[in-house]
C-alpha positions as CSV (number, residue, x, y, z in Angstrom):
1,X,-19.1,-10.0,132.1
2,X,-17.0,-9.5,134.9
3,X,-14.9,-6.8,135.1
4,X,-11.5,-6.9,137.3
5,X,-8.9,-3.9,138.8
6,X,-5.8,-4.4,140.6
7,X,-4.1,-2.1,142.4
8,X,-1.2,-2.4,145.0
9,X,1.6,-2.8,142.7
10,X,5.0,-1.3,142.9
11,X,8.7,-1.0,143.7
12,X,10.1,-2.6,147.2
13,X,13.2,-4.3,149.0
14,X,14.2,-7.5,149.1
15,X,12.5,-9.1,152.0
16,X,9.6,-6.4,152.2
17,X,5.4,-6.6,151.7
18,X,3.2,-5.8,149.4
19,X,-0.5,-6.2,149.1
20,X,-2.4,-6.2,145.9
21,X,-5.8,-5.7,145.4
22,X,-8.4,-6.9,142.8
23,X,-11.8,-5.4,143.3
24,X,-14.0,-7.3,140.7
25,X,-17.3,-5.9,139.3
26,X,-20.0,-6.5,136.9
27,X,-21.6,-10.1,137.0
28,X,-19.6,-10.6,140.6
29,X,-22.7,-13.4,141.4
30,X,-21.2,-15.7,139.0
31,X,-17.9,-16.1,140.3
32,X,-16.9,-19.4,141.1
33,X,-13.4,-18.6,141.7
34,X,-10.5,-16.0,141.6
35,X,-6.6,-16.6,140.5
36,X,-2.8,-14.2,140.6
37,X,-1.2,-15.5,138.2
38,X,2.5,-13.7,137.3
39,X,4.2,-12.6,134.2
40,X,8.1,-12.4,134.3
41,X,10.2,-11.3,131.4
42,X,11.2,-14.2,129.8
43,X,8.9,-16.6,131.8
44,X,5.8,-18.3,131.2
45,X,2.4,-16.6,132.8
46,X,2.4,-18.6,136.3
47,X,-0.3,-19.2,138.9
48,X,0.9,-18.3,141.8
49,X,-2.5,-18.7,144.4
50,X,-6.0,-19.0,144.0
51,X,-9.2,-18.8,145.7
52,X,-12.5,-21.0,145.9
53,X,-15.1,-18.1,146.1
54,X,-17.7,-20.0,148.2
55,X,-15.7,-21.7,150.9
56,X,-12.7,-19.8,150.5
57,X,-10.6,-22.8,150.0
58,X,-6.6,-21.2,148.7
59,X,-4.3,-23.1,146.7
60,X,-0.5,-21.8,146.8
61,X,2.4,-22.5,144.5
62,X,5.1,-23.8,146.3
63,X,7.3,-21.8,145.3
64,X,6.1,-18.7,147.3
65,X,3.6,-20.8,150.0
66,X,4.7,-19.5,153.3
67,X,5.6,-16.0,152.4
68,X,2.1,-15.2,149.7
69,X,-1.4,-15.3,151.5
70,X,-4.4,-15.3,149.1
71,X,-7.6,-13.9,151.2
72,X,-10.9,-12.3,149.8
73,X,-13.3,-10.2,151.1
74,X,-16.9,-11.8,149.7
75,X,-19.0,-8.5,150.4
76,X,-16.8,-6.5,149.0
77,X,-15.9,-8.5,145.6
78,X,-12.1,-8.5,146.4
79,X,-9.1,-10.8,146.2
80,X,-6.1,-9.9,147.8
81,X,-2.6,-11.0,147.9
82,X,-0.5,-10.7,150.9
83,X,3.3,-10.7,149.9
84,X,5.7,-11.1,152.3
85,X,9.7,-11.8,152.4
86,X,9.7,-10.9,148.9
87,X,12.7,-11.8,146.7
88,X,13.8,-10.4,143.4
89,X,12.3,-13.4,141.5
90,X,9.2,-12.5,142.8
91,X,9.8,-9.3,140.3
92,X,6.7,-9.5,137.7
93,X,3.4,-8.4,136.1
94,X,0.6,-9.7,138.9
95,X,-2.6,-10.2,137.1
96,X,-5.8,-11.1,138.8
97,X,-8.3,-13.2,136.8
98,X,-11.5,-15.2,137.0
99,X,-13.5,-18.1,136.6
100,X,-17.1,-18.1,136.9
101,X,-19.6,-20.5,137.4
102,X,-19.9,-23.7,135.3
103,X,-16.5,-22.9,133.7
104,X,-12.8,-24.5,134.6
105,X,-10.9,-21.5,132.6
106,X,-10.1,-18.2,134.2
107,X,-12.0,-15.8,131.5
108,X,-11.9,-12.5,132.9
109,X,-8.4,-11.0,133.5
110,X,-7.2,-7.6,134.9
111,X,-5.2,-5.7,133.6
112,X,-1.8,-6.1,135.8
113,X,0.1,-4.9,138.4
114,X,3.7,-4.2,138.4
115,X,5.6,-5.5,141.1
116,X,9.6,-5.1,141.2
117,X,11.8,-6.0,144.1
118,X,15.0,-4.5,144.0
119,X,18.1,-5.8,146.4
């Protein structure tokens, strides 16, 4: 098992950064790749980047790509997402998840991270 823990969360201005965290442990060799996905009241859970753990290949959702950078640290097991220009729809639960090896379905999650921009 893997297991995941964000951090970084919490309450900011329209246009300011954040950074969250995921530091993942456990069975960290199997890791094949690592997600944020978003949860916003009345919305459907959302990818919003994720990460090829090998080559460190990103995808972005282009509805933040520009302003949210998805990096990770490989000796330290950790994901990160730089957020920048934020906007009050960016307001949401950030969850980090994973997919390991052999598998197409992100099967470890965290357990969240609020983030809330205010204007």
């Amino acid at each position: 098992q893997v297991q995941l823990v964000e951090s970084g969360g919490g309450l900011v201005q329209a246009g300011g950064s954040l950074r969250l965290s995921c530091a993942a442990s456990g069975r960290t060799a199997s890791i094949a790749g690592m997600g944020w996905f978003r949860l916003a009241p009345g919305k459907e859970r959302m990818l919003v980047a994720r990460i090829t753990w090998s080559d460190g290949s990103t995808y972005i959702v282009d509805s933040v790509k520009g302003r949210f950078t998805i990096s990770r640290d490989y000796a330290k097991n950790t994901v990160y997402l730089q957020m920048n220009t934020l906007k009050t729809d960016d307001t949401a639960v950030y969850l980090c998840a994973t997919r390991t090896q052999g598998s197409n379905l992100y099967g470890y999650w965290g357990q969240g991270t609020q983030v809330t921009v205010s204007s």
